[in-house]
N, C-alpha and C positions, 0 to 999 in steps of 0.2 A: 700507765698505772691502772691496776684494776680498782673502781670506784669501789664504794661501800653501800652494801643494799641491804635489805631484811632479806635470808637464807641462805648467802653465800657463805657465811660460815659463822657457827656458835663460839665463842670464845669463854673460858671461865676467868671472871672477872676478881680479885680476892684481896683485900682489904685485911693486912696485916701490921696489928699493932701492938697485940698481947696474943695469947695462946689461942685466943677466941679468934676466929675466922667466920666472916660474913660475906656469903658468896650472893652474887646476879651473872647470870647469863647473857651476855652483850654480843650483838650479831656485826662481824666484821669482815673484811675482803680477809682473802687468804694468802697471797704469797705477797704481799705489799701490803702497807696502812701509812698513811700521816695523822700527825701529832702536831699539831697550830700549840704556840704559848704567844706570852707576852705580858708586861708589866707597866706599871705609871702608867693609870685610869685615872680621869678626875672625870668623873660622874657630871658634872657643870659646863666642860668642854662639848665641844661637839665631839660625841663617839663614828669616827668617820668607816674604822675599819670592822666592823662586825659582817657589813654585807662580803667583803672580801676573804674574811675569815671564813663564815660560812660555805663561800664559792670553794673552796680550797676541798670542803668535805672529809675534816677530820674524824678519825671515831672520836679525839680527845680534844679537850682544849683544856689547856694548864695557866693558871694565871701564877704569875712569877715573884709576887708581893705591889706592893705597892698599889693593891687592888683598887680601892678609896683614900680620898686623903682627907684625914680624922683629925688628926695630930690633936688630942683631946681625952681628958680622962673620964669625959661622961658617956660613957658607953652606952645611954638611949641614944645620943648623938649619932655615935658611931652605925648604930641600928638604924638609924634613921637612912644615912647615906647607903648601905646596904641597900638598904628597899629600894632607894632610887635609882643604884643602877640594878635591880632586880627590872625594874618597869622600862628601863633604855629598850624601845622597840627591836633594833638588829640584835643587841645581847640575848635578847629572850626569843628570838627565832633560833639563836644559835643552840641557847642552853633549852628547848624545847625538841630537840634531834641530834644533840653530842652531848656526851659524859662530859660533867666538867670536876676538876678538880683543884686542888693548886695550894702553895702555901702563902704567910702575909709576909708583909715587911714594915720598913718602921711607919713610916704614913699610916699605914691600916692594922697598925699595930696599938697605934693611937701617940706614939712620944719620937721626934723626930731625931734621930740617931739614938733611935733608945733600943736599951737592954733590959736586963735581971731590975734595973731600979725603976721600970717604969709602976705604977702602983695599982693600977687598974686592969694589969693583964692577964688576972682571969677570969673577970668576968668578960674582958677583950675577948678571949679565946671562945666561949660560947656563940657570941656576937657573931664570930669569924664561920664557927664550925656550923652556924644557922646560915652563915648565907652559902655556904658548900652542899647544904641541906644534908651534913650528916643523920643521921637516926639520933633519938634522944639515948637510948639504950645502949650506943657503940662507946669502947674501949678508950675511942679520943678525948670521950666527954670527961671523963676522968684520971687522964694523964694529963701529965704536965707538958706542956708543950703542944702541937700542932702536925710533930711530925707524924709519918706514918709511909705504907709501900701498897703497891697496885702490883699487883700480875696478871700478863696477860698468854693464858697459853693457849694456843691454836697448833690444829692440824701443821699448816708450816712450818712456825718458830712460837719464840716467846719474849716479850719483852716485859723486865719488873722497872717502875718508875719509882725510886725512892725520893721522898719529899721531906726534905730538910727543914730548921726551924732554926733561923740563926738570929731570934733576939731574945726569945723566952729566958732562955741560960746566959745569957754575952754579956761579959763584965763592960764596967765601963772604959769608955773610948778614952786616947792620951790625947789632949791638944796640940798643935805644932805649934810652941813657940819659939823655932829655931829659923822654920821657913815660913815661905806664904801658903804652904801647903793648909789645909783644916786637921789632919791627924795624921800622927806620927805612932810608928809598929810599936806596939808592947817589946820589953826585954825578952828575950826568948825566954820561953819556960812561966813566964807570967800571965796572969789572966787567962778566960778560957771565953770557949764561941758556941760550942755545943752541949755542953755539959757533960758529964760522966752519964747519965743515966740512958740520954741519947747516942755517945759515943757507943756504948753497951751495945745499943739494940743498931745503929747502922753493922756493927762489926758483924752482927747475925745474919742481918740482910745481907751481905755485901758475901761474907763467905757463904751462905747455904744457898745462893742464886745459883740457878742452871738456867739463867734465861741468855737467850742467845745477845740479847742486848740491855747494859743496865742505866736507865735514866736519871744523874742526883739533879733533882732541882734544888737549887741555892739562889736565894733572891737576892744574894750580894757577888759580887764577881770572884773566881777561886786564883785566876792567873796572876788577870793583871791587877800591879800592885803597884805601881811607882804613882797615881794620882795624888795619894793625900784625901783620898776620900774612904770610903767602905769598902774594905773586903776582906778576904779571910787573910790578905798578907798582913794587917794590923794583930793579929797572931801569928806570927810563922813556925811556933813549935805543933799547932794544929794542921800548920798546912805539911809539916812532915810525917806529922801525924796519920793524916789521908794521904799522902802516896806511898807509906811504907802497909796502909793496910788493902790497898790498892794492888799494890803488888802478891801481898800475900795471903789473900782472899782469891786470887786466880780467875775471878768474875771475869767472863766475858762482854768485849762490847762495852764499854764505859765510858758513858763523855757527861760533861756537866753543862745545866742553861741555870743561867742568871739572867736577872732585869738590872733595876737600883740606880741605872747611870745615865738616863736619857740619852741613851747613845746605844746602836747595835753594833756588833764585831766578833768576830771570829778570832780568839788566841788557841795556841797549840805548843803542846811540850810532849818531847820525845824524852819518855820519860826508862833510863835505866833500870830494864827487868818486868818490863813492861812490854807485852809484844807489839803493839799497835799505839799512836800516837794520844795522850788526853785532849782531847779538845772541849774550850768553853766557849759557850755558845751566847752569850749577851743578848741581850733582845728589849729593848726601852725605848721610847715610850709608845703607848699606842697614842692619848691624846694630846702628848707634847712633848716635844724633845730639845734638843741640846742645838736647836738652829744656827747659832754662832760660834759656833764649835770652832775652835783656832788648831786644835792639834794637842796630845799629851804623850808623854813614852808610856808604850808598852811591848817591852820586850820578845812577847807571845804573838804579838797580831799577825793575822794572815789578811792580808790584801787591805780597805782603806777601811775607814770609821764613816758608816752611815747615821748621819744626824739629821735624819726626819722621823715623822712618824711612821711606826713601821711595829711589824709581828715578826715570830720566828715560825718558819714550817719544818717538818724535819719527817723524810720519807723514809721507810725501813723496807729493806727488802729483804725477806727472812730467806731468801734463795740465793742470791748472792754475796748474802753478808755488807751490802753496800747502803752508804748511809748518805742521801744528799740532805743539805741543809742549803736553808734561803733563808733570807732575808726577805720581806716583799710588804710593800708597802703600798698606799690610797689605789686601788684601780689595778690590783695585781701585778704591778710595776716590782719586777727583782733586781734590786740596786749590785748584788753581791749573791752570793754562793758558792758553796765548796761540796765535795763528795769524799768520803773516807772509807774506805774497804776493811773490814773487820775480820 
């Protein structure tokens, strides 16, 4: 892998949310780059993997929601926890030499399985876009929601990373009171996950992308669906929604990372009309995870369910079209990994 130095190559960086385009110049390797994410921080735990994360030497780091955990409508609160993982010593060696960027989830969204009804989510949303260190001036600060896209073209290739916002808009959730499950799928056609206003603008991204690869971050899982907990299957008229615009969007390169589950894994769908496999990429927790993890169906998985703490890395090679992904957790130990050719 070629590392990432200052003058191997300039990249235009481009932050698309409205018509208005706010460029920086970001210097990156050129026929390769990795992209570190990861979700479920509690700021209070010991943050074990930032030296690791850093070792990896992302140009990005993407946090996957679940940044802080708020669960709380007083947004000094919420401000407050910000600041303290702003001061986590490895977090701020990392976010002092990589881009970071990323969306929330319900934890740090501040209502724990919340949606549209939580009450304090926009001044939430401020909160959130201060610890991203958006500009006061940018596009976000006055839309509704959190979502938004990155592009990154380079001499080799290009890759856009679309970041999703799946609680701003998400009606509410159905209880299970049939199984021991927590939630059970809306009726098809009922309720919604993204809103119309979002669904709009990903349909723009998704068809006007010429990047050779396109990244959705979604802080809740898009596959798998048989837990009983969060994911986009608790809609399944949205989840046909995204592979019917999927298909006819003709975006190259497309695979989705989620957090949300304390648990990392790899699912995959070969998906009809689709040339190349979707894969979603899980990635939970960094400071705690799913230790007693007994086992759950999921349909999608490729190889076993890692339940420690752990990040996701994901290496692009704009020359071979080839995408590895890891898993890799305390001490750069890779429990899991896959590779997908584009």
């Amino acid at each position: 892998m070629i590392k990432s130095s200052l003058g191997l190559l300039v990249i235009l960086l481009t932050i698309s949310c409205s018509s208005k385009k706010y460029t920086t110049e970001k210097p990156v390797p050129g026929s390769e780059i990795s992209i570190a994410f990861g979700s479920c921080n509690k700021v209070e735990l010991e943050n074990l993997l930032w030296d690791d994360i850093k070792d990896t030497d992302p140009v990005l780091w993407i946090w996957g929601g679940d940044n802080i955990y708020a669960d709380t409508e007083n947004v000094e609160e919420i401000r407050k926890m910000y600041a303290s993982q702003n001061k986590v010593k490895g977090y701020r060696k990392l976010k002092n030499n990589t881009q970071v960027i990323g969306t929330w989830d319900d934890h740090d969204y501040g209502l724990n399985d919340g949606g549209e009804e939580y009450v304090s989510k926009q001044e939430s949303q401020q909160a959130f876009l201060d610890f991203m260190d958006v500009p006061v001036d940018h596009p976000r600060r006055t839309q509704e929601g959190v979502y938004h896209a990155y592009s990154y073209n380079g001499e080799m290739g290009s890759v856009k990373i679309i970041v999703l916002d799946t609680r701003y808009f998400r009606s509410p959730l159905i209880p299970d009171t049939l199984t021991e499950k927590r939630i059970m799928p809306n009726e098809y056609g009922k309720g919604h996950l993204l809103g119309e206003s979002q669904w709009s603008w990903l349909t723009k991204e998704l068809t006007s992308s010429k990047a050779d690869f396109n990244i959705i971050v979604s802080s809740i899982q898009f596959l798998s669906n048989e837990h009983g907990f969060e994911c986009w299957g608790n809609f399944p008229h949205e989840v046909d929604r995204f592979k019917e615009l999927l298909i006819e969007s003709r975006a190259k390169g497309v695979f989705i990372i989620s957090g949300d589950r304390h648990i990392s894994e790899f699912s995959k769908l070969d998906l009809p009309g689709l040339t190349y496999p979707l894969i979603d990429f899980t990635s939970s927790g960094l400071t705690h995870a799913y230790s007693d993890f007994k086992g759950e169906s999921n349909p999608y998985r490729i190889g076993h369910v890692v339940s420690t703490e752990s990040f996701g890395l994901i290496k692009l090679n704009f020359i071979s079209k080839e995408v590895q992904f890891q898993i890799i957790e305390d001490q750069g130990k890779v429990p899991l990994e896959i590779r997908q050719q584009y």
